[in-house]
C-alpha positions in Angstrom: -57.7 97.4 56.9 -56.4 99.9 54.8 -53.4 102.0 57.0 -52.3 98.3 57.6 -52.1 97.9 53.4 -48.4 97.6 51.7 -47.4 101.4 50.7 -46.5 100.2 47.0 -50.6 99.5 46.3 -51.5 102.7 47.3 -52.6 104.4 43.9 -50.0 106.9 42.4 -47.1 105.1 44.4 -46.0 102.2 43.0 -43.6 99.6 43.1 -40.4 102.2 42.4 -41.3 104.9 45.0 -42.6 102.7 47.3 -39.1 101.0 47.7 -37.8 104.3 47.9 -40.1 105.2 50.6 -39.1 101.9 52.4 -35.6 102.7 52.6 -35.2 106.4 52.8 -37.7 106.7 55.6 -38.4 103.3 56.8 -42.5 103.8 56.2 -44.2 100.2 55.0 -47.9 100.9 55.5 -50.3 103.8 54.2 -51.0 104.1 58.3 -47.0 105.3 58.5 -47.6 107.5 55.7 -50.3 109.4 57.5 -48.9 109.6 60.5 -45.2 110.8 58.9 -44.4 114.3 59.5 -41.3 116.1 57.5 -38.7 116.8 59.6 -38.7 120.8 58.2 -41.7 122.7 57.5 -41.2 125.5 54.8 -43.9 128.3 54.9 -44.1 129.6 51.3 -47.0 131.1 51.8 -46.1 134.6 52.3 -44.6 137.0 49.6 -42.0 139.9 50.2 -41.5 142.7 48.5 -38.0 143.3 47.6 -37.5 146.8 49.6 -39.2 144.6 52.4 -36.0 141.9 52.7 -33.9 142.1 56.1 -30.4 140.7 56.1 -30.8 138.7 58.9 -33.8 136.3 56.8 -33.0 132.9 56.3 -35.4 132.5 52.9 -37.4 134.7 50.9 -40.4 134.2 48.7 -40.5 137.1 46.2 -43.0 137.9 43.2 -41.8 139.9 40.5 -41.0 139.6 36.5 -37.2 139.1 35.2 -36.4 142.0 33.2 -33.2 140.7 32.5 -31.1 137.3 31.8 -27.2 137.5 30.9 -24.8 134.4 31.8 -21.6 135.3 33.6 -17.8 133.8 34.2 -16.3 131.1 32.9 -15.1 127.1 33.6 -16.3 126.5 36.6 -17.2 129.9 37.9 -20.0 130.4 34.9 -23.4 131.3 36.4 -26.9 132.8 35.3 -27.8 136.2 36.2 -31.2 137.4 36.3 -32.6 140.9 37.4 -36.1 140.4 39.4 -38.3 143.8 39.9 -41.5 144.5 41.8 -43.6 147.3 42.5 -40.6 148.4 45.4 -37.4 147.4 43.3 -35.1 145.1 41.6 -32.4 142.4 42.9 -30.3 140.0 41.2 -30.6 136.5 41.3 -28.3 134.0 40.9 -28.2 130.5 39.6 -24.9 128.1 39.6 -26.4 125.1 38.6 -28.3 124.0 36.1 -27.4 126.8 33.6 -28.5 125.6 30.2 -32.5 124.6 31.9 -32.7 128.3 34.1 -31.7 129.9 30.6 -33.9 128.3 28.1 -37.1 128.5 31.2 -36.5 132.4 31.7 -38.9 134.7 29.9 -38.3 138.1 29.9 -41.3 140.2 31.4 -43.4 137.4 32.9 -44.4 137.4 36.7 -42.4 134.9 38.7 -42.5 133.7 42.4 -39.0 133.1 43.3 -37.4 131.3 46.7 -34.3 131.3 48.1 -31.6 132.9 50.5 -30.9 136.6 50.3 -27.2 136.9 50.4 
């Protein structure tokens, strides 16, 4: 029967992930891998418009294009700053990690859905 069969011969999983599934979240069988549900549940599928954000939200989805890109600080304080605007305004956003990918990814005046936490 199949939800009885080994996860690692289930096609696109592998040897490799299906270890990793074994011993991050203890599933063995394709039946466990049905029947697993993620502990969090992100909802992504609503966009905000900027003028729209309350200070008391948690996350944000936002769709806009980056207008502009400019790195800032130094050592260990450097960071990537990018200007989002909609229709109803612009924020900033903020990246701390990952400098040299967000930099050479940004384009200037393309449309972009962006998550995170409005701070």
């Amino acid at each position: 029967m199949l939800l009885g069969k080994d996860i690692s011969y289930l096609k696109g999983v592998g040897l490799q992930r299906g270890d990793a599934l074994k011993q991050e979240l203890n599933i063995y069988t394709c039946g466990q891998l049905l029947y697993h549900f993620p502990f969090r549940y992100i909802d992504r599928s609503q966009i905000v418009s900027i003028a729209d954000i309350r200070s008391d939200a948690a996350f944000v989805q936002l769709a806009g294009e980056i207008v502009s890109v400019h790195e800032a600080g130094e050592g260990r304080t450097k960071r990537v700053v990018a200007i989002l605007r909609d229709a109803t305004g612009e924020m900033e956003l903020v990246w701390f990690k990952g400098i040299r990918w967000i930099k050479s990814y940004i384009k200037l005046n393309i449309p972009y859905i962006v998550y995170g936490k409005p701070a």
